[in-house]
Each structure stands twice: as C-alpha cells, then as structure tokens.
N, C-alpha and C positions, 0 to 999 in steps of 0.2 A: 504494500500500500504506500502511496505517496505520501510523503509528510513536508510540513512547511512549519518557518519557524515566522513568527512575526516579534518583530524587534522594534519598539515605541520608542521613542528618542527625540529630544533635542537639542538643536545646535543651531549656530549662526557661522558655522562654519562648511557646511555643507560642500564649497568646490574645494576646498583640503580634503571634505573624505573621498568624495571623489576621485580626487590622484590617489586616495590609496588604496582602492576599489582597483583603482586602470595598472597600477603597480605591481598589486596582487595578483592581477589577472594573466599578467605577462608570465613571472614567475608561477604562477601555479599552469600555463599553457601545457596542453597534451595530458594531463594529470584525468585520474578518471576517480569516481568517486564523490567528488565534490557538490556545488549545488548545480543544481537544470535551469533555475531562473531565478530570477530578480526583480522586483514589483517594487518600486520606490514610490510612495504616496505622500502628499504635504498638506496640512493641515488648513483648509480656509480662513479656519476663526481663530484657527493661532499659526503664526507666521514660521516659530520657532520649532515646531513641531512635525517630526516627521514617523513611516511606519515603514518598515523595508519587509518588503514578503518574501523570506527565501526559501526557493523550491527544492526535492533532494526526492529523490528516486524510494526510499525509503527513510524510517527512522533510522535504522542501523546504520547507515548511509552516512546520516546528519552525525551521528554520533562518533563516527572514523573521523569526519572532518572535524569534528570539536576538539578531538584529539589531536591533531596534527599542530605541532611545535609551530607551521607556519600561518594557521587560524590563530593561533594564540596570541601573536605577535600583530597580525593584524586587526583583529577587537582590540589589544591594548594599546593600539595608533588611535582606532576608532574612539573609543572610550575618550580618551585623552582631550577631543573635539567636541564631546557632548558637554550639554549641560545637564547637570543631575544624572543621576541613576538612568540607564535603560531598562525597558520591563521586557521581558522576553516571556511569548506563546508559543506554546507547542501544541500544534496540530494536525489531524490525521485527514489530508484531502480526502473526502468525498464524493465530489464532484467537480466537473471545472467543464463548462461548454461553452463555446463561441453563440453568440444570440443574436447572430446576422441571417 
C-alpha cells in the first residue's frame, strides 16, 4: 500500500529549502527506494505556512528512507529554515484519481 507523509511547517525561507530539495535530488539521483512524489501546498490565510505531501511506494519504503544518514542530514538543513516545530502525518493512501 502506498503511504504519504504530510509534513506542516513554517518558514519565510522557502527558496533556501528549495536548493536543498534540488541538492538532495542530485545526490540522491539513480537511488531507488526513496519518495515517488512531492505535493508542496501554501497556506492562503497564513502566508508562512506551508504542507509538503510526500509520496513513497510503501510505509517500509518511507521508513529505509528515514533511515538513511543522507534524509537525516537533509531535514536537519530543512528544520534549520523553519519556524517552530514541524508536525508530521503518516498516512496510508487510499485513493488518489485524476477528476478530469
């Protein structure tokens, strides 16, 4: 079953995390295991507020990558950018269809 993690966060720093999203992405290139997608969301009524939806083939999946020395290294960039605590959801996709 697919699982996604939703990660609630804010920051006013957003194109820093960004490079380190495009930094990690290079270095983790060709790597299997990791996440299938990314769903960035920004908050209307608060500016500072954002949701990142990330996708991953399974739980077990998300849970190799949590472990990986170079996930770890990249949340403590991320973290570093935020303001306050992030909250983190774990959830078991269900469904997901195109409604075109």
């Amino acid at each position: 079953m697919r699982f996604v993690q939703i990660i609630d966060f804010e920051t006013e720093r957003l194109d820093e995390m960004e490079q380190v999203f495009e930094e990690a992405g290079r270095r983790l290139a060709g790597r299997t295991g990791g996440p299938t997608h990314r769903i960035l969301l920004k908050d209307r009524d608060n500016p500072r507020r954002y949701l990142a939806l990330i996708e991953f083939e399974s739980h077990d999946e998300a849970m190799r990558n949590s472990d990986d020395p170079e996930t770890s290294r990249m949340a403590e960039q991320l973290g570093a950018l935020c303001i306050g605590d992030r909250v983190y959801t774990n959830c078991d996709l269900l469904d997901a269809s195109e409604l075109t």
